[in-house]
C-alpha positions as CSV (number, residue, x, y, z in Angstrom):
1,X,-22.2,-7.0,-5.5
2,X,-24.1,-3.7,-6.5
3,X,-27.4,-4.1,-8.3
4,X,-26.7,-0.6,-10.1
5,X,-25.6,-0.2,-13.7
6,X,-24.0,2.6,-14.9
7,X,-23.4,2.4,-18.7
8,X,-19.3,2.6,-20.1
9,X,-20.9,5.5,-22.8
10,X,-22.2,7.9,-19.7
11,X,-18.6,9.4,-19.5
12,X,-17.2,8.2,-22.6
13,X,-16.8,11.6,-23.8
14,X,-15.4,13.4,-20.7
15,X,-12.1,14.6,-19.8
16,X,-9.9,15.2,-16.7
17,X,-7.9,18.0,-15.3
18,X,-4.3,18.7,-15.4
19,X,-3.1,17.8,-12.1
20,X,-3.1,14.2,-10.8
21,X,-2.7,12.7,-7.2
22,X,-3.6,9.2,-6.4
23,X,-5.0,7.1,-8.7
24,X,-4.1,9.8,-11.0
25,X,-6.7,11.9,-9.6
26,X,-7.0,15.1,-7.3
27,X,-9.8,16.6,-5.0
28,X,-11.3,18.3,-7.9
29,X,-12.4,15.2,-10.1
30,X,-9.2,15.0,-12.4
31,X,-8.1,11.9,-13.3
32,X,-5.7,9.8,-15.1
33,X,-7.4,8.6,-18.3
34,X,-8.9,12.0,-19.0
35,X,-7.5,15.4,-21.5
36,X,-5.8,18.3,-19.3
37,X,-7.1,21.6,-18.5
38,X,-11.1,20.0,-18.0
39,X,-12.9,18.7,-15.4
40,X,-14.7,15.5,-15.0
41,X,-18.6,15.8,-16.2
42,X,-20.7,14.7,-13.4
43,X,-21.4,11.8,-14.6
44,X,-17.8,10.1,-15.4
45,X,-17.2,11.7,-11.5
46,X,-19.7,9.4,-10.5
47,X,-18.9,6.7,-12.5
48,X,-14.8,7.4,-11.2
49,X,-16.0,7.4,-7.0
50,X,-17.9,4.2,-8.0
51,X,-15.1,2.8,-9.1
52,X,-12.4,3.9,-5.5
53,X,-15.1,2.6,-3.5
54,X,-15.8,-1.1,-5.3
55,X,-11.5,-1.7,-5.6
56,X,-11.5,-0.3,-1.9
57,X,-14.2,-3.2,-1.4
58,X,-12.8,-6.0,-3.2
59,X,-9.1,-5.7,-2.9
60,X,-9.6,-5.5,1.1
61,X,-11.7,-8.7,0.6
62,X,-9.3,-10.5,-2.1
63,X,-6.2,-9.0,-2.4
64,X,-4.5,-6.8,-5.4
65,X,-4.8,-9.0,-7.7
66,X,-8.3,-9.7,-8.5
67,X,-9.8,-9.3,-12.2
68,X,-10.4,-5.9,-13.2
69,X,-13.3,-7.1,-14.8
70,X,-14.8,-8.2,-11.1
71,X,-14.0,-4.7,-9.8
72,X,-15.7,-3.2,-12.6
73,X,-18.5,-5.4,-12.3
74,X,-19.1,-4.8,-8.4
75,X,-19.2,-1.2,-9.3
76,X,-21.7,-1.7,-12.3
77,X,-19.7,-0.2,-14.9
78,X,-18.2,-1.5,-18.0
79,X,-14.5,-2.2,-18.1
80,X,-14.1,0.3,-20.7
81,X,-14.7,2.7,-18.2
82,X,-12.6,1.7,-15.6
83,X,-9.8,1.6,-18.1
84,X,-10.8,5.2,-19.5
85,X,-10.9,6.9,-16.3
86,X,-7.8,4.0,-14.8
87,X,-5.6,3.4,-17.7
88,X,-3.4,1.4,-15.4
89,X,-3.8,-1.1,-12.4
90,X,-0.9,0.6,-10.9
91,X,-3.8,4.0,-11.2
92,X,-6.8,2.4,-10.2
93,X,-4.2,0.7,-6.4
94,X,-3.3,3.9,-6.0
95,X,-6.7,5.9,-6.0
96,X,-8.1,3.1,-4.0
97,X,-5.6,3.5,-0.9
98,X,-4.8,7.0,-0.9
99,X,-6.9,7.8,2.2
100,X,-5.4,4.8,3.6
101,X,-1.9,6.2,2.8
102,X,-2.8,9.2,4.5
103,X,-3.9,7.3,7.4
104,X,-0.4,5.7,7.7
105,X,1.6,8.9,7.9
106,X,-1.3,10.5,10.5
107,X,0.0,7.5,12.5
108,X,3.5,8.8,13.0
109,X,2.1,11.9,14.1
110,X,0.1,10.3,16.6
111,X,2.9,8.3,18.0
112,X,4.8,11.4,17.8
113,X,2.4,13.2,20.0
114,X,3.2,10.5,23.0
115,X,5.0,11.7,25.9
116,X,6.8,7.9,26.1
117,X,8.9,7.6,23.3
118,X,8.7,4.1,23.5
119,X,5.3,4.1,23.8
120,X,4.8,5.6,21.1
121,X,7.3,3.5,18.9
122,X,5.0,0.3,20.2
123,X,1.5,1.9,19.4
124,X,3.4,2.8,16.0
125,X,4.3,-1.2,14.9
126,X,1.0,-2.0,16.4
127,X,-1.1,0.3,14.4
128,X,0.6,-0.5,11.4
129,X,0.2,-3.9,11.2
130,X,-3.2,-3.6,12.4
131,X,-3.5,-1.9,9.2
132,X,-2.4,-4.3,7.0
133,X,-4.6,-6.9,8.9
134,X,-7.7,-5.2,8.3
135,X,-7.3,-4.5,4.6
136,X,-5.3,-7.6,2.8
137,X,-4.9,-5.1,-0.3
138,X,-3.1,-2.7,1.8
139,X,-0.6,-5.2,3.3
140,X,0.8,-5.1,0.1
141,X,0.4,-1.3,-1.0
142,X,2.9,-0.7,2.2
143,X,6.0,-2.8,0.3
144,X,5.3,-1.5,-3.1
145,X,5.7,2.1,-4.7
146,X,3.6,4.6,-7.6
147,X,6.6,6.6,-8.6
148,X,4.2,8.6,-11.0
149,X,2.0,9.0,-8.6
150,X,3.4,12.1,-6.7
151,X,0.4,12.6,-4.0
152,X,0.5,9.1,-3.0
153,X,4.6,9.1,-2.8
154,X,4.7,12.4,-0.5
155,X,2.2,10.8,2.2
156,X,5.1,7.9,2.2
157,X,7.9,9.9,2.3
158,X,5.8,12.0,5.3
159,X,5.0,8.7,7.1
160,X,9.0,8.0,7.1
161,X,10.3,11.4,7.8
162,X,8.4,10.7,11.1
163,X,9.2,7.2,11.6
164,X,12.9,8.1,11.6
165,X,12.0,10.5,14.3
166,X,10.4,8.1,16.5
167,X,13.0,5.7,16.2
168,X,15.4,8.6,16.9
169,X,13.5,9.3,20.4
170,X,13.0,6.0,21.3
171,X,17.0,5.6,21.1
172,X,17.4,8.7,23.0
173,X,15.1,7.6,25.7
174,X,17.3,4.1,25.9
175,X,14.0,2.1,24.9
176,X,15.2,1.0,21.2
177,X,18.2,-0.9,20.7
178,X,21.2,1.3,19.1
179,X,21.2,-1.5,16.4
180,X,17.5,-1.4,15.0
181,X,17.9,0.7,11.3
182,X,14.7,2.2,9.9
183,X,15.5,-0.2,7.5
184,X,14.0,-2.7,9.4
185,X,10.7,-1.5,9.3
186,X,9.8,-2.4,5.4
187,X,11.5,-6.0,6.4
188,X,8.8,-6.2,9.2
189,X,5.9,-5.1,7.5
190,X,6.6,-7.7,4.3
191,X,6.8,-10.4,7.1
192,X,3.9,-9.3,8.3
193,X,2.2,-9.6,5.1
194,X,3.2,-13.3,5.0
195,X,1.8,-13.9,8.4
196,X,-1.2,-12.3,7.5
197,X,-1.5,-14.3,4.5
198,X,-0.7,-17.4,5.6
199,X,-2.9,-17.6,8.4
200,X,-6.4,-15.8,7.3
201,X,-8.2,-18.5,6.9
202,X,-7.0,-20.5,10.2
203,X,-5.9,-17.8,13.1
204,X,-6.9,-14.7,11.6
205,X,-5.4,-13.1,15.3
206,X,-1.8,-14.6,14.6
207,X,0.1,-11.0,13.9
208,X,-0.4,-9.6,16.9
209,X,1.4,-12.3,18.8
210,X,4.3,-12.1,15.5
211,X,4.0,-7.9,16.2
212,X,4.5,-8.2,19.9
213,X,7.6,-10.9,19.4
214,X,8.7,-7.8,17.0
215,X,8.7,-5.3,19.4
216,X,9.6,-7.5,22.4
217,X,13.2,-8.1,20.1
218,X,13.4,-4.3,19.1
219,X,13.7,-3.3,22.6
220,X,16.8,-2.3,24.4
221,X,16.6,-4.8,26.8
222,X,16.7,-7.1,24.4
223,X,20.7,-7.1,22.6
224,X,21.9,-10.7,23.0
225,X,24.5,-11.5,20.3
226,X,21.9,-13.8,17.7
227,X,23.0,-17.2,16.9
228,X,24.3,-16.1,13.6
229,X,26.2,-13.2,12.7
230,X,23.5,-9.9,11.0
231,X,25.3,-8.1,9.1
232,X,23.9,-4.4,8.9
233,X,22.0,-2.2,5.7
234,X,24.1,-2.4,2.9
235,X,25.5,0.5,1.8
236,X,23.4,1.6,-0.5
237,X,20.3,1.7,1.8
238,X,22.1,4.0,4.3
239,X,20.9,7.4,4.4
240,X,17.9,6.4,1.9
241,X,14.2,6.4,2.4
242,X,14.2,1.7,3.2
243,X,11.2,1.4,1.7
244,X,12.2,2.7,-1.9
245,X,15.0,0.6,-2.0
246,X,13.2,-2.5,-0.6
247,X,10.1,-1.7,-3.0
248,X,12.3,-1.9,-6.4
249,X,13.3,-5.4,-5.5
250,X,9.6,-6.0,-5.9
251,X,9.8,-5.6,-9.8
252,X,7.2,-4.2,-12.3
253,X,5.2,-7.4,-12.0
254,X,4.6,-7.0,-8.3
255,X,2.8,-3.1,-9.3
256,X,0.8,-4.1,-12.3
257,X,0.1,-7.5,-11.8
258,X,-0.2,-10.4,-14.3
259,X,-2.4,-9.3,-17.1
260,X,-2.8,-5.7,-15.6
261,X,-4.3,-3.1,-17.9
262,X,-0.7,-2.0,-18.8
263,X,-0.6,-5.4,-20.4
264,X,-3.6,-6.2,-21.6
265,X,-5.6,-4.6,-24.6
266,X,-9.3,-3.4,-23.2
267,X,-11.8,-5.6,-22.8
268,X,-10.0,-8.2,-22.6
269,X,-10.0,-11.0,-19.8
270,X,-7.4,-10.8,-17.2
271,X,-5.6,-13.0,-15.5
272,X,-6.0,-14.1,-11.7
273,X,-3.3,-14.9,-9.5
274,X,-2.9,-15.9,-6.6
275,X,-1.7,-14.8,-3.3
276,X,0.9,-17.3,-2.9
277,X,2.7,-15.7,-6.0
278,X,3.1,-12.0,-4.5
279,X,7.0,-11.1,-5.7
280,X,9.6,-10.8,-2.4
281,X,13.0,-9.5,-3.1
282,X,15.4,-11.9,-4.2
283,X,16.6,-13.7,-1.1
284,X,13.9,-13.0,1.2
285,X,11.1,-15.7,0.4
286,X,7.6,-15.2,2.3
287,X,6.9,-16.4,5.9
């Protein structure tokens, strides 16, 4: 943890431009907690990139839901100010990964850029989970959603108007099987997440060999009837961006977390949980 301190009071009086992105925040210092029409003083600025950087740290480390308090403390600020200048944890997630986010749709457009379809579908799943193995906050930011959050929503909807390009080629090409939905993919990257979680400490390595069983049964030469019937989406996923749908089963809890600062008065302690208690949708427990 940082040694630096960085009194609440230093930007207890500043304010925030109009326009927000993620975290509530654009490129020129705005951010959620502060008045429109202003920018940040220097100071709250500093006391605002301090903050990105230690959630970055920590929830990489430990997971979304960590104390506030520990995030503001590894940043050496008070927890007033991570509350003035991130009213919300939903806020404070969401400025953390949006680099991250952009990342994520920049890797559609490299697999895009592959002469191979299929190759590029395979780096796609690849990179993508690699993603969520070296971050264990952002294995979860992929299956949840910021609806006020508009910058951090258009990188999504970027990253999936690409994906369902790719999987269009890789049909095309004869690689994918005909039955494989874009759908699938928020189904594989919240089995992932379990995989991920439930082997850390033990065979930190384990999703790749899960990823490459993945991508071995997505393949066209793979179509065997399963033992069971599948059925296919349900209706009301058709012709819908999967991961929206898939994300509200995930419930308010699953974005603020217990005791988030949407719950919780400032200053106030709040609540741990555990991994293990990260919400699926109904029906669909974790691997």
């Amino acid at each position: 943890m940082t040694a630096s301190t960085d009194p609440a009071s230093a930007d207890a009086g500043s304010t925030g431009a109009g326009s927000t992105g993620a975290g509530g925040a654009d490129a020129g210092g705005a951010d959620a907690g502060g008045t429109p029409g202003r920018p940040l003083r220097a100071d709250a600025e500093r006391n605002r990139q301090r903050l990105i950087t230690a959630a970055r740290e920590v929830f990489a480390e430990r997971g979304l839901h960590v104390p506030v308090e520990d995030i503001a403390r590894h940043a050496g600020v008070g927890v007033a100010t991570l509350y003035r200048r991130f009213p919300t944890r939903a806020h404070l997630i969401a400025g953390a990964f949006e680099a991250k986010m952009c990342a994520y749709a920049d890797a559609v457009a490299q697999a895009l850029a592959e002469a191979d379809p299929w190759a590029g579908f395979c780096g796609y799943i690849e990179r993508v989970c690699a993603m969520q193995a070296e971050d264990r906050g952002f294995a979860n930011v992929l299956i949840m959603t910021f609806p006020l959050d508009k910058r951090f929503e258009a990188e999504r909807a970027r990253a999936f108007r690409g994906f369902a390009e790719l999987v269009g080629r890789a049909k095309a090409a004869g690689k994918l099987r005909e039955d494989f939905a874009t759908e699938d993919l928020p189904l594989l990257l919240m089995a992932n997440a379990g995989v991920i979680a439930g082997t850390a400490g033990a065979a930190p390595g384990a999703w790749r060999r899960f990823a490459a069983y993945m991508i071995q049964a997505f393949s066209a030469g793979h179509t065997a009837p399963p033992h069971r019937h599948v059925p296919g989406p349900a209706a009301p996923l058709r012709g819908r961006d999967p991961g929206r749908t898939v994300r509200r089963g995930l419930g308010r809890q699953q974005l603020l977390g217990a005791g988030s600062p949407a719950n919780r008065e400032p200053g106030s302690r709040v609540a741990a949980r555990s991994e293990s208690s990260t919400a699926y949708p109904s029906g669909m427990p974790p691997l």
